[in-house]
DSSP file (Angstrom, degrees, kcal/mol; ACC not computed):
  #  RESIDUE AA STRUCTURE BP1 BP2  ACC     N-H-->O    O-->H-N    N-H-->O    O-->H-N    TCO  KAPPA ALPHA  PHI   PSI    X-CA   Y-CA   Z-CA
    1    1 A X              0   0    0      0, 0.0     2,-0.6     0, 0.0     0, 0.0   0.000 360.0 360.0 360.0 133.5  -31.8   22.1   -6.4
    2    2 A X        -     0   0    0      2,-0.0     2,-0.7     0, 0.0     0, 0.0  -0.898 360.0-153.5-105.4 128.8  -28.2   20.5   -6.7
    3    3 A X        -     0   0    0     -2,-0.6     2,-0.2     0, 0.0     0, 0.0  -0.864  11.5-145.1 -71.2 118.4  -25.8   21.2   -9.2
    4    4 A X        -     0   0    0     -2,-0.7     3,-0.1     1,-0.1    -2,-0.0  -0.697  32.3-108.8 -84.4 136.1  -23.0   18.2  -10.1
    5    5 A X        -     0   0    0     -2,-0.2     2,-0.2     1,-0.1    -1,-0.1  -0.020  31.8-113.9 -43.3 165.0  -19.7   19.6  -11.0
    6    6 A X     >  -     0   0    0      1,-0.1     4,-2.3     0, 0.0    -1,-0.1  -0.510  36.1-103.9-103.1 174.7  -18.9   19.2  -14.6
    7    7 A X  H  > S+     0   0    0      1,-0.2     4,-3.1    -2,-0.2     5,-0.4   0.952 113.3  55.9 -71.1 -49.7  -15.9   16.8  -15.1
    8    8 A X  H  > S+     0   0    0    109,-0.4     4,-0.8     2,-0.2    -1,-0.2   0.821 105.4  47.7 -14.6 -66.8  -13.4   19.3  -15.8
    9    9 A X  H  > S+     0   0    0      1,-0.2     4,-5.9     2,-0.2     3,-0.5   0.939 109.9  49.6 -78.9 -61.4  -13.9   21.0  -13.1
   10   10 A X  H  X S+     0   0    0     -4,-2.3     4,-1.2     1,-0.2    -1,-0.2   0.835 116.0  48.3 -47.5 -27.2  -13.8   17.8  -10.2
   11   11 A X  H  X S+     0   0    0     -4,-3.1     4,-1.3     2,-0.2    -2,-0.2   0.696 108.4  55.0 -99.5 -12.8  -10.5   16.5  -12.0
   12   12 A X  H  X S+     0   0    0     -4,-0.8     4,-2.3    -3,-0.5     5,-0.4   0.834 115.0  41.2 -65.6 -44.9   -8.8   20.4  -11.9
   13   13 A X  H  X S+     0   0    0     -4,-5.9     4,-2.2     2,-0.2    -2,-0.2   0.922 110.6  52.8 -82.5 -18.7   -9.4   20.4   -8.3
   14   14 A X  H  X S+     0   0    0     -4,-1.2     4,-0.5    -5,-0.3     5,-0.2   0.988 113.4  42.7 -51.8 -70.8   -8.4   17.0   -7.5
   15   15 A X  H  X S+     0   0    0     -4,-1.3     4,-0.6     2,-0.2     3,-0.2   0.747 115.1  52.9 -63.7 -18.7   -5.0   17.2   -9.2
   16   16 A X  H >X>S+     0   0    0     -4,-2.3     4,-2.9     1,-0.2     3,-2.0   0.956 111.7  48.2 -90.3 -55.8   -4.4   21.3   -7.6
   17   17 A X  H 3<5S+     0   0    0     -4,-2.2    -1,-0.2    -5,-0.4    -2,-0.2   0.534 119.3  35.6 -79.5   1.2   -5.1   19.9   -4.0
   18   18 A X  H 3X5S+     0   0    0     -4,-0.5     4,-0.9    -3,-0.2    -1,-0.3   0.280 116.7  51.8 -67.4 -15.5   -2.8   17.0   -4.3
   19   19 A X  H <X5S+     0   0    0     -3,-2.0     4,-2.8    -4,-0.6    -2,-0.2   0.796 112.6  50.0 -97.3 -42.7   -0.3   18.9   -6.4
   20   20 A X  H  X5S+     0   0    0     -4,-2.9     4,-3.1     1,-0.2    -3,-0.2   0.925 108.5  54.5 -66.2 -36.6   -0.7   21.3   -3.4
   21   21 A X  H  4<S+     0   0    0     -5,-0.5    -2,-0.3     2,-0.2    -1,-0.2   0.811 107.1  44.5 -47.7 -38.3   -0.1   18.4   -1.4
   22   22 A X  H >X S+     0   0    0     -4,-0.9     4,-3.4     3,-0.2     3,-1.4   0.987 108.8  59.2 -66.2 -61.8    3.1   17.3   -2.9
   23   23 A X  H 3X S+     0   0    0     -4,-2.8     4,-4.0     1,-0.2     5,-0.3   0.839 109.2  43.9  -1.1 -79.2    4.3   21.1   -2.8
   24   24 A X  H 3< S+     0   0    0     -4,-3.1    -1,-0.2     2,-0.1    -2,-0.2   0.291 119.2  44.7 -72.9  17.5    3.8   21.2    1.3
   25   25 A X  H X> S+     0   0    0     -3,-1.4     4,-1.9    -5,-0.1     3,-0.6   0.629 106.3  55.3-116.8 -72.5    5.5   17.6    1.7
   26   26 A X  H >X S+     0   0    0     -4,-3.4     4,-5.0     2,-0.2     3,-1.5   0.924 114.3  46.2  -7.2 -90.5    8.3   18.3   -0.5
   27   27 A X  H 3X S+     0   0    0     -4,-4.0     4,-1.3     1,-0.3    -1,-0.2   0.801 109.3  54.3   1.7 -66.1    8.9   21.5    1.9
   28   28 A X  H <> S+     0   0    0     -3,-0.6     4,-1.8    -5,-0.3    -1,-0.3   0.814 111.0  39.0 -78.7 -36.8    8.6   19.8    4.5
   29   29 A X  H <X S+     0   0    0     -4,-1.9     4,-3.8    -3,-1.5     5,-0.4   0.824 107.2  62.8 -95.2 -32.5   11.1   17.3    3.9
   30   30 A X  H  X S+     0   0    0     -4,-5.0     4,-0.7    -5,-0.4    -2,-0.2   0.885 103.7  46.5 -24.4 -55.6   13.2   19.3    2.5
   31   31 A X  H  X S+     0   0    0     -4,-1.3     4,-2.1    -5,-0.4     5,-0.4   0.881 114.3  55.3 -68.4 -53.3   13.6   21.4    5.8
   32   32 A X  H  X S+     0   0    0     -4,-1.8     4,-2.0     1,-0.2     3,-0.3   0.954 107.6  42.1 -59.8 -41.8   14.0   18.0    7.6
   33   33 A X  H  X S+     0   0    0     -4,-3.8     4,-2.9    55,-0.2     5,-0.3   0.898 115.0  49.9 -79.1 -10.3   16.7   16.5    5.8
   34   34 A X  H  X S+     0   0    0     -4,-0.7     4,-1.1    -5,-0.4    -2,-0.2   0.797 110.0  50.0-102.0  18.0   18.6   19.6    5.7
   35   35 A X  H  X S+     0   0    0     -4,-2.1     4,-4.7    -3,-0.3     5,-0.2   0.874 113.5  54.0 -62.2 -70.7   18.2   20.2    9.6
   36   36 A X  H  X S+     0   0    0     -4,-2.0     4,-2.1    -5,-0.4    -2,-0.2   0.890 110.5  38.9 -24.0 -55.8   19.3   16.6    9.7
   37   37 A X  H  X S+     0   0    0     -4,-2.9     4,-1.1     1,-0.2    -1,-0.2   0.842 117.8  49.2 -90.2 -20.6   22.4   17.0    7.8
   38   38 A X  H  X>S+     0   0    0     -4,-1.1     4,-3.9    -5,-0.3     5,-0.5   0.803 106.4  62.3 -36.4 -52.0   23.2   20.5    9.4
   39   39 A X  H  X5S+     0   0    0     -4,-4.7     4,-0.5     1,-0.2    -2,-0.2   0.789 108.4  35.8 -54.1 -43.1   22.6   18.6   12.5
   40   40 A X  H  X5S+     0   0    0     -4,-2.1     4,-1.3    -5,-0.2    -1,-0.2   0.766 109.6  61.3 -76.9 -34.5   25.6   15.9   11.9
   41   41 A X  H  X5S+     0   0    0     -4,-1.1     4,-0.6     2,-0.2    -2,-0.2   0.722 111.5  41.2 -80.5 -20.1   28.2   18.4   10.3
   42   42 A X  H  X5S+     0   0    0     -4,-3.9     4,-2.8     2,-0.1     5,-0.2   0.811 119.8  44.6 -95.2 -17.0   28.1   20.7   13.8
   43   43 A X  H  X<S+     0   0    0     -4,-0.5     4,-1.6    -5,-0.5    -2,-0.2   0.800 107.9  51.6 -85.5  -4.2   28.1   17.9   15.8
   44   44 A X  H  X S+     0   0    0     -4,-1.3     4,-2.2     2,-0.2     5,-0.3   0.784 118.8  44.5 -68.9 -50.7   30.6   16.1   14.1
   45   45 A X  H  X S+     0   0    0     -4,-0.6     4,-0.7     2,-0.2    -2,-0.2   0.845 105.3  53.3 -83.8  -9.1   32.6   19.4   14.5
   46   46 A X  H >X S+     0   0    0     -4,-2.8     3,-2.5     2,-0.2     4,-1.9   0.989 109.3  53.8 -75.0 -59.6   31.9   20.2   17.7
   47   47 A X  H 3X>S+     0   0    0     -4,-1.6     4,-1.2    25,-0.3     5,-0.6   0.919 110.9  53.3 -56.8 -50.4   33.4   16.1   18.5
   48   48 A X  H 3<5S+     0   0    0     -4,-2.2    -1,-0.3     1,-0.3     4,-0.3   0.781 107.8  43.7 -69.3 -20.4   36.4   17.1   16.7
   49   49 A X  H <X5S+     0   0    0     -3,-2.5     4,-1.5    -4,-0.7    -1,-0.3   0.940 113.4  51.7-108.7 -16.6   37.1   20.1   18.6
   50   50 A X  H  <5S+     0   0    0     -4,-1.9    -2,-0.2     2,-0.2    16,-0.2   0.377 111.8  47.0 -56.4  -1.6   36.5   18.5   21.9
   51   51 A X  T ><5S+     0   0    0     -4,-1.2     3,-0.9    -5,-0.3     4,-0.4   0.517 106.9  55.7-107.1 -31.8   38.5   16.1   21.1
   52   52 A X  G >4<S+     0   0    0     -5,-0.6     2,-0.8    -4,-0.3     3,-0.5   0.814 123.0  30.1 -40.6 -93.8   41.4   18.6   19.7
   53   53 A X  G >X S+     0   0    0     -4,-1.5     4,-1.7     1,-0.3     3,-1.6   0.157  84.2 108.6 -91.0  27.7   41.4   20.4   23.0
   54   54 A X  G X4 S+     0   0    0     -3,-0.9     3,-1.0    -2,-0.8    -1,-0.3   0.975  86.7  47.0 -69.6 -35.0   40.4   17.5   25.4
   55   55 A X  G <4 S+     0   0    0     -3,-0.5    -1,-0.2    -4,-0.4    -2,-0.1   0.537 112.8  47.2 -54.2 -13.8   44.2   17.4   26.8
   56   56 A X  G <4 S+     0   0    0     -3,-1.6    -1,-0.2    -4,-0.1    -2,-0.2   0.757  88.5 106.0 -99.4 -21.8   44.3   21.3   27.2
   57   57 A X  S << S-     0   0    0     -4,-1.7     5,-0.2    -3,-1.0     4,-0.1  -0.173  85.4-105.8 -90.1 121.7   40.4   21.2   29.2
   58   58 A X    >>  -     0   0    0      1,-0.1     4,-2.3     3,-0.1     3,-1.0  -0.003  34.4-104.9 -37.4 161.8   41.2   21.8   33.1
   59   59 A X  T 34 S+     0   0    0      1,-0.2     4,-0.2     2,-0.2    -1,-0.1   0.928 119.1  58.3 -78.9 -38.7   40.9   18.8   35.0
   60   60 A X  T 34 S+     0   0    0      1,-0.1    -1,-0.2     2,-0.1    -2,-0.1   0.486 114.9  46.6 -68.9  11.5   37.7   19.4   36.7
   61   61 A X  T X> S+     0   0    0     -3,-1.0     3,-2.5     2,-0.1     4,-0.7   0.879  83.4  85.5 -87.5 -53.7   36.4   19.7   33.1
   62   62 A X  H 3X S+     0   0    0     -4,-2.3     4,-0.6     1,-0.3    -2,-0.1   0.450  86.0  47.1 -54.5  -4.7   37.6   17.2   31.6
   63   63 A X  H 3> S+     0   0    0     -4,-0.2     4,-1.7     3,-0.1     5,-0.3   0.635 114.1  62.9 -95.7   0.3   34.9   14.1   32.3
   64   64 A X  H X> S+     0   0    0     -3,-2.5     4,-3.9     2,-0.2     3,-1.8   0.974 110.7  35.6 -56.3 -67.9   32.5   17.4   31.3
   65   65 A X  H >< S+     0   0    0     -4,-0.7     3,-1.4     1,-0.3     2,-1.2   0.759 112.8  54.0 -52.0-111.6   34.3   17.1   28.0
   66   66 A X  H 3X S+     0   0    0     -4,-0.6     4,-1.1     1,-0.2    -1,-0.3   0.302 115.7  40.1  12.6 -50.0   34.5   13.6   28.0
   67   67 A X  H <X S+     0   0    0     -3,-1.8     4,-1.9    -4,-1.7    -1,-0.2   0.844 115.1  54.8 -83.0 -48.7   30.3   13.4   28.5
   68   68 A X  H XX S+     0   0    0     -4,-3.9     3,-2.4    -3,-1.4     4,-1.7   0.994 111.7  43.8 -54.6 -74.8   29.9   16.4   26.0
   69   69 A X  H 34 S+     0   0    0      1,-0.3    -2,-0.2     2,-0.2    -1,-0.2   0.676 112.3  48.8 -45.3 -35.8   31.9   14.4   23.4
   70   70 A X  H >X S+     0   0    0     -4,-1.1     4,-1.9    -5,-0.3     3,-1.0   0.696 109.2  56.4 -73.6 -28.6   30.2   11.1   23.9
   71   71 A X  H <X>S+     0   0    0     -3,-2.4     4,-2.2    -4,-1.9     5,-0.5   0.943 113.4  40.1 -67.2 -53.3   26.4   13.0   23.7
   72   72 A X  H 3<5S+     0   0    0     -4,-1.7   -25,-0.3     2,-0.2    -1,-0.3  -0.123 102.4  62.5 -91.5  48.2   27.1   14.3   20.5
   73   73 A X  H <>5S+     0   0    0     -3,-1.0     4,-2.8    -2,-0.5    -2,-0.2   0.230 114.9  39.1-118.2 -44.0   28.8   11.2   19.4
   74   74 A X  H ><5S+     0   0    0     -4,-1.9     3,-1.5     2,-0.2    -2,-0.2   0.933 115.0  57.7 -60.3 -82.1   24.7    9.6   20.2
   75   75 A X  T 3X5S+     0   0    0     -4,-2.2     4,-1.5     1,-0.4     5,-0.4   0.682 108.8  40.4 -74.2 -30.9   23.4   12.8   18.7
   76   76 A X  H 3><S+     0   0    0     -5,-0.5     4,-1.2     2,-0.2    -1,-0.4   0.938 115.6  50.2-106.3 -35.0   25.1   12.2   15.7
   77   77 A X  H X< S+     0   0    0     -4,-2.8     3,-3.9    -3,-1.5     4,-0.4   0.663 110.6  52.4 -43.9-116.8   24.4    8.2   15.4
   78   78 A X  H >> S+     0   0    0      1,-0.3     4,-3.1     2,-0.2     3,-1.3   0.160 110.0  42.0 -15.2 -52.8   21.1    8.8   16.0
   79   79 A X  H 3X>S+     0   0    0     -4,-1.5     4,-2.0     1,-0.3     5,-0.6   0.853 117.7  56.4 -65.5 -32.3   20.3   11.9   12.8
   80   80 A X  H <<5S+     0   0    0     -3,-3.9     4,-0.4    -4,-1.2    -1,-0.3   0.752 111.0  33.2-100.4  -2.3   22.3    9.7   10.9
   81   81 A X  H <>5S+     0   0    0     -3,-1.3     4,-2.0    -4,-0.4     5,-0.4   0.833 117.2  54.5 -68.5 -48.6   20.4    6.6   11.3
   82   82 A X  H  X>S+     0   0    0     -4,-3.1     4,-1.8    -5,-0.2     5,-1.3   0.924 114.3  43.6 -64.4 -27.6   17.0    8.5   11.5
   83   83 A X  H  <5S+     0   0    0     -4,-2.0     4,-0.4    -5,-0.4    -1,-0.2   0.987 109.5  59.5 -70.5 -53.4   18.1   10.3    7.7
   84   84 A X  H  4<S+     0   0    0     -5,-0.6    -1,-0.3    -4,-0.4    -2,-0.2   0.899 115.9  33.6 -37.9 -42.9   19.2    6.7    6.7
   85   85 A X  H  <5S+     0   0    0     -4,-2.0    -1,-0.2     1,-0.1    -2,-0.2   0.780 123.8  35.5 -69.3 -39.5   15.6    5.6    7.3
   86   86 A X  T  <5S-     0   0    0     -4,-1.8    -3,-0.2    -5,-0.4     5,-0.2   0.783  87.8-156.1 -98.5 -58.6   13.3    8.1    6.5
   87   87 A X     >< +     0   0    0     -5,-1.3     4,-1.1    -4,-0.4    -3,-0.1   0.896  18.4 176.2  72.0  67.7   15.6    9.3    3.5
   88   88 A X  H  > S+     0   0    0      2,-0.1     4,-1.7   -56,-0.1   -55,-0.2   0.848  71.1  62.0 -80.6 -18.8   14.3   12.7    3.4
   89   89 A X  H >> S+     0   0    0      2,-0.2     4,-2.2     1,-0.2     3,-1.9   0.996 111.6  43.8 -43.1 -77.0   16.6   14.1    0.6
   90   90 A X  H 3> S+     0   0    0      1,-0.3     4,-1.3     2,-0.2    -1,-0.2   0.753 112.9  50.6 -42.5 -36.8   14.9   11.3   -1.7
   91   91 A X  H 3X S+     0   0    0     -4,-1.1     4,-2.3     1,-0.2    -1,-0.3   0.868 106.8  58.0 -75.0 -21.1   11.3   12.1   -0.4
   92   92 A X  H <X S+     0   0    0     -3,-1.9     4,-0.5    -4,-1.7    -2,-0.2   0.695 109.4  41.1 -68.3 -14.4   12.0   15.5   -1.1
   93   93 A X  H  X S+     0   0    0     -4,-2.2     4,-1.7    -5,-0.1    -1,-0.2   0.713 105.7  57.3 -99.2 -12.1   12.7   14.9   -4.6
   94   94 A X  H  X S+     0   0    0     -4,-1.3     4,-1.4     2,-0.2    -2,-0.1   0.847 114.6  45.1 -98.3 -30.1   10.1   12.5   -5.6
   95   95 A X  H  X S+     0   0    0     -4,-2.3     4,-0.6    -5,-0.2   -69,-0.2   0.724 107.5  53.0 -47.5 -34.7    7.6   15.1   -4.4
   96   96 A X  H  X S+     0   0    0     -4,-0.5     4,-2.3     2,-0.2    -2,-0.2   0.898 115.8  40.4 -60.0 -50.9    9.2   17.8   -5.9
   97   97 A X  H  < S+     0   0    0     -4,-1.7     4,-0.3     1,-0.2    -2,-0.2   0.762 116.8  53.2 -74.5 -25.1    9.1   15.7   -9.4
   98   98 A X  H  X S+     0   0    0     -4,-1.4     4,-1.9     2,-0.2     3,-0.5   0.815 115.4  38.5 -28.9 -59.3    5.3   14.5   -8.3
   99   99 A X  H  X S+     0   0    0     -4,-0.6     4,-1.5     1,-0.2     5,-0.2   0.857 112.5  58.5 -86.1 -21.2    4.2   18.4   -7.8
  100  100 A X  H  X S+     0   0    0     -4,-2.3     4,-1.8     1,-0.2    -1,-0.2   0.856 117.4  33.5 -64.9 -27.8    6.4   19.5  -11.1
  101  101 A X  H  > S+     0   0    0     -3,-0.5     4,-1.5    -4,-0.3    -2,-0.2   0.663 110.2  61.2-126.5 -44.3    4.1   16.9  -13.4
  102  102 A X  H  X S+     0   0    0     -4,-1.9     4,-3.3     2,-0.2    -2,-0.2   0.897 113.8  39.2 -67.5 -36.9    0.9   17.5  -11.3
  103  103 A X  H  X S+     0   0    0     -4,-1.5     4,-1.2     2,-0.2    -2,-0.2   0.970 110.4  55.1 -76.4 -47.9    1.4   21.7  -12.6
  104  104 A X  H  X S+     0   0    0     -4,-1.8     4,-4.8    -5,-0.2     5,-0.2   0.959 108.4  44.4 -51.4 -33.8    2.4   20.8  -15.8
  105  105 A X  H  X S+     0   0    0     -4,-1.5     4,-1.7     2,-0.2     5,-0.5   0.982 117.6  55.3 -54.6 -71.3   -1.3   18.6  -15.9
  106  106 A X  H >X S+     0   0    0     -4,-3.3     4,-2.7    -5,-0.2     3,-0.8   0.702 114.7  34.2 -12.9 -90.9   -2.6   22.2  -14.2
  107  107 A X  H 3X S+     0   0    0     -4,-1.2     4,-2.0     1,-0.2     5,-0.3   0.901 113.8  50.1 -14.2 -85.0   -1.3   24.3  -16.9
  108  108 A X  H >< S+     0   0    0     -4,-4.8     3,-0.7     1,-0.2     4,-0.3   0.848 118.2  48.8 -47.5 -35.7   -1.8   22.3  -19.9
  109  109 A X  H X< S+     0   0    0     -4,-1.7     3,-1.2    -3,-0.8    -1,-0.2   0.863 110.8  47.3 -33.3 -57.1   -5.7   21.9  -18.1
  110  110 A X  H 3< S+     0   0    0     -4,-2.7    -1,-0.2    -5,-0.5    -2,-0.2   0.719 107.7  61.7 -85.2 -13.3   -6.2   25.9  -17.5
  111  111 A X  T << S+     0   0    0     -4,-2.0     2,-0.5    -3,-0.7    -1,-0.2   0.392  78.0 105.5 -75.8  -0.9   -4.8   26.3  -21.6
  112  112 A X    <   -     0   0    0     -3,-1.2     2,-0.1    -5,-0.3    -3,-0.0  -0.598  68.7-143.6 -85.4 143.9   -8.0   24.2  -22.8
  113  113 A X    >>  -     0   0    0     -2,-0.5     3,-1.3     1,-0.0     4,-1.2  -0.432  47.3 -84.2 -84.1-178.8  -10.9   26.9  -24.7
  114  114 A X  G >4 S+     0   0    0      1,-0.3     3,-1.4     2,-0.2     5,-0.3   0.846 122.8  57.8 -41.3 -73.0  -14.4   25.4  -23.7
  115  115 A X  G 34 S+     0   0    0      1,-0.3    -1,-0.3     2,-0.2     3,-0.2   0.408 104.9  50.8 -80.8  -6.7  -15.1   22.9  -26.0
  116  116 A X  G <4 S+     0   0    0     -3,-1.3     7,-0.4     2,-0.1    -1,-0.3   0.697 107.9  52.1 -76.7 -44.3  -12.1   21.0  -25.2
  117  117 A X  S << S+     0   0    0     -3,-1.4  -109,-0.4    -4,-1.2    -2,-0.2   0.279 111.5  47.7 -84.2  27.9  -12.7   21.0  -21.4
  118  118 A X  S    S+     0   0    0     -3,-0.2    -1,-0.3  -111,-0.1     2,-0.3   0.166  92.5 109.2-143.7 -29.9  -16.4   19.6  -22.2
  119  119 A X     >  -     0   0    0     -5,-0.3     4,-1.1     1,-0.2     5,-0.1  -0.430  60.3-156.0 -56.4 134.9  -14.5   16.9  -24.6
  120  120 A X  H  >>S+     0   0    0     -2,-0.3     4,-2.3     2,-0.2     5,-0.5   0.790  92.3  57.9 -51.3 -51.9  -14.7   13.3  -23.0
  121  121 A X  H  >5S+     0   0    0      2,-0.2     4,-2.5     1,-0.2    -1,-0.1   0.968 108.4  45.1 -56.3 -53.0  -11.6   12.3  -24.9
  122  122 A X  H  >5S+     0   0    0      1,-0.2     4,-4.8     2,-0.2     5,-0.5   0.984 111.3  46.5 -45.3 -68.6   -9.5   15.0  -23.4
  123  123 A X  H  X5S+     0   0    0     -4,-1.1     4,-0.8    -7,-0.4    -1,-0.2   0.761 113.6  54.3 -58.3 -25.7  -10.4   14.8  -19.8
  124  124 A X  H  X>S+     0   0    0     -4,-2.3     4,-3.4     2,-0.2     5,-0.6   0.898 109.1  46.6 -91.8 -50.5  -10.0   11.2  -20.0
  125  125 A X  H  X<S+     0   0    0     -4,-2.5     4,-2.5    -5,-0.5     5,-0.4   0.981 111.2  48.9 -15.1 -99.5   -6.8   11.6  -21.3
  126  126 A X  H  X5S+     0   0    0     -4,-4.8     4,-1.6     1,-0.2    -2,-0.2   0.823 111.1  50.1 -45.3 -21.4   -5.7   14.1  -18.7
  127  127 A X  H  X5S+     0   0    0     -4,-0.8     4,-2.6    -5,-0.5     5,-0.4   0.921 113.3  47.5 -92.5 -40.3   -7.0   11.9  -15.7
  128  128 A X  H  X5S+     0   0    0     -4,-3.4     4,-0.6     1,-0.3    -2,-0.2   0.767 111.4  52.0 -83.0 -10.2   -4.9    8.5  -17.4
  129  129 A X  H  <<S+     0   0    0     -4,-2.5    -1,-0.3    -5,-0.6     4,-0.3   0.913 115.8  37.9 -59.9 -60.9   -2.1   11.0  -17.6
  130  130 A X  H  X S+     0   0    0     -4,-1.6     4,-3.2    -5,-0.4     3,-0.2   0.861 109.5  60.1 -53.6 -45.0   -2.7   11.8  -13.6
  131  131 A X  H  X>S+     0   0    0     -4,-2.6     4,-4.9     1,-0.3     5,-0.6   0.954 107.8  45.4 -64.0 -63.3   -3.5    8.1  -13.0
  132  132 A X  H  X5S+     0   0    0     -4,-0.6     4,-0.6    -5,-0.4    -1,-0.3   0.732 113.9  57.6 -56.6 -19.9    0.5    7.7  -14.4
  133  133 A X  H  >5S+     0   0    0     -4,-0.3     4,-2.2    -3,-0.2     5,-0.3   0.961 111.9  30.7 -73.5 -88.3    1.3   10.5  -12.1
  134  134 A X  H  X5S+     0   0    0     -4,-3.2     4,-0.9     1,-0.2    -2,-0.2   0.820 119.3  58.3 -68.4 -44.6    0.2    9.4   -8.9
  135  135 A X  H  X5S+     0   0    0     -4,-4.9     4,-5.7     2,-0.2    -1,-0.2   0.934 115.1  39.3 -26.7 -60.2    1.1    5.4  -10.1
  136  136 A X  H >X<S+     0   0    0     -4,-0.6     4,-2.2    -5,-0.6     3,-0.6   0.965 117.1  45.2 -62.9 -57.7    4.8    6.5  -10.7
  137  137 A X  H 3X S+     0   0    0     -4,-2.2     4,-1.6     1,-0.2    -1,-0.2   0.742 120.5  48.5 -53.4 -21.3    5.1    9.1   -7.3
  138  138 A X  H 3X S+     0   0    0     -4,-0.9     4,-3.1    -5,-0.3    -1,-0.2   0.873 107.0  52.0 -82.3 -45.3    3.3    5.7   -5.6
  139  139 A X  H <X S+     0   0    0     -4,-5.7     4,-1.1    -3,-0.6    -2,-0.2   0.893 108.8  49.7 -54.9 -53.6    5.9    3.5   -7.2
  140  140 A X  H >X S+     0   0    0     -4,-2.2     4,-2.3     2,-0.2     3,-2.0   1.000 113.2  56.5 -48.8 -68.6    9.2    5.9   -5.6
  141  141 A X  H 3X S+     0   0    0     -4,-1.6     4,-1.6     1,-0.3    -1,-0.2   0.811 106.9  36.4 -55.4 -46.6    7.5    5.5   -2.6
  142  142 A X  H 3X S+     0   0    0     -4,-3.1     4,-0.8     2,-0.2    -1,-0.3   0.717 117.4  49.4 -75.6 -10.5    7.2    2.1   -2.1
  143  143 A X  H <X S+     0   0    0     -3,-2.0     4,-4.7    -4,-1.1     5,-0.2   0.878 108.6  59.1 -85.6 -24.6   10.6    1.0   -3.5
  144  144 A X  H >X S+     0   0    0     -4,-2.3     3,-1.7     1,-0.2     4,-1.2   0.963 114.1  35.1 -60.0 -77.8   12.2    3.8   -1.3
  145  145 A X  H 3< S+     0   0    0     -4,-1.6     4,-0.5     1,-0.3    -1,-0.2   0.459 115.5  57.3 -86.9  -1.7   10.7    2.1    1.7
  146  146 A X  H 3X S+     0   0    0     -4,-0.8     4,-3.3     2,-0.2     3,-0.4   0.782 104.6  50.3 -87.0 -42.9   11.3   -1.5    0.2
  147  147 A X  H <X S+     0   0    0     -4,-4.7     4,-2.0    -3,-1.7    -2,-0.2   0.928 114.8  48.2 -72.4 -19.3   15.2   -0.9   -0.2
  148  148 A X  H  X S+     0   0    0     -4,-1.2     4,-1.1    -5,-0.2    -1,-0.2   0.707 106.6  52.3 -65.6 -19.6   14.9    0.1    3.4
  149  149 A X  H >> S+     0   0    0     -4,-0.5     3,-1.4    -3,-0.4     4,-1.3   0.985 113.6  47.4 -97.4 -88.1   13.0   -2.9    4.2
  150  150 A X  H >X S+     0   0    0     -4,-3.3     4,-1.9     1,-0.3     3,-1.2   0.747 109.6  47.5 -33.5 -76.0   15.9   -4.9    2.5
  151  151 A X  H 3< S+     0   0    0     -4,-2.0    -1,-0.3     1,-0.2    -2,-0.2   0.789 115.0  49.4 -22.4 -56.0   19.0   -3.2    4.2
  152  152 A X  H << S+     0   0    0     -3,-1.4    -1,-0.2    -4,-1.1    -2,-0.2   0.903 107.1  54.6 -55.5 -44.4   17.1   -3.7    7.5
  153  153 A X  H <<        0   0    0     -4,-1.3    -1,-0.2    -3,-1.2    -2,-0.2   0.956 360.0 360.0 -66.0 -52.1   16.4   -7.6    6.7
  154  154 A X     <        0   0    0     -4,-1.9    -1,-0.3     0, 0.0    -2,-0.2   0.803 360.0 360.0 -68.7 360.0   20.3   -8.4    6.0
């Protein structure tokens, strides 16, 4: 004998395992952009102090320094292209604001007594609520990767 979920229940778990989804992406890009931007600010200081002391650096050093300075002069092009692209600051916030709006749906969901969470009206409600959810977080994303699109194109 099978039991079917009630409606309730399939649209609670839908929105917590995407909402948990936003959560671990957020995170995640979160840590990536701010590796990234860690990533340029020592090697950006690091080129500034190899270039401070490149006149003081012994002479069989100096094409070391010279090599050093020019690798993390690529090192630091490169993060600062890949960030340009990817834009993780931004994905980390339009996930964050995705998974903030996916709990409130949670909440207000886990506050309904029975006979609301059995209502048709509600649940349909709450899903065209979600619908707007996932529409808007869908929307960020693709204009994010469309002004990148653009920039690339000129």
């Amino acid at each position: 004998m099978s039991t079917t979920k009630a409606k309730y229940d399939v649209l609670f778990d839908e929105i917590s395992a995407i909402a948990d989804r936003a959560s671990y992406r957020s995170q995640e890009n979160k840590l990536k952009s701010f590796r990234i931007y860690l990533g340029i600010a020592i090697a950006s200081a690091l080129i500034t102090i190899l270039v401070a002391i490149s006149s003081d650096v012994p002479e069989e050093y100096q094409l070391h320094a010279k090599i050093l300075t020019l690798l993390l002069s690529g090192v630091t092009t490169v993060l600062a292209a890949w960030d340009g692209f990817y834009n993780h600051k931004q994905l980390w916030i339009n996930y964050g604001e995705s998974r903030n709006q996916l709990r409130a749906i949670q909440l207000k969901m886990k506050m309904m007594d029975e006979q609301q969470r059995n209502d048709d009206k509600i649940l349909d409600a709450i899903f065209k609520e979600f619908q707007e959810v996932m529409h808007h977080g869908n929307s960020n994303w693709k204009s994010l990767r469309m002004e990148k699109a653009e920039v690339t194109k000129e």
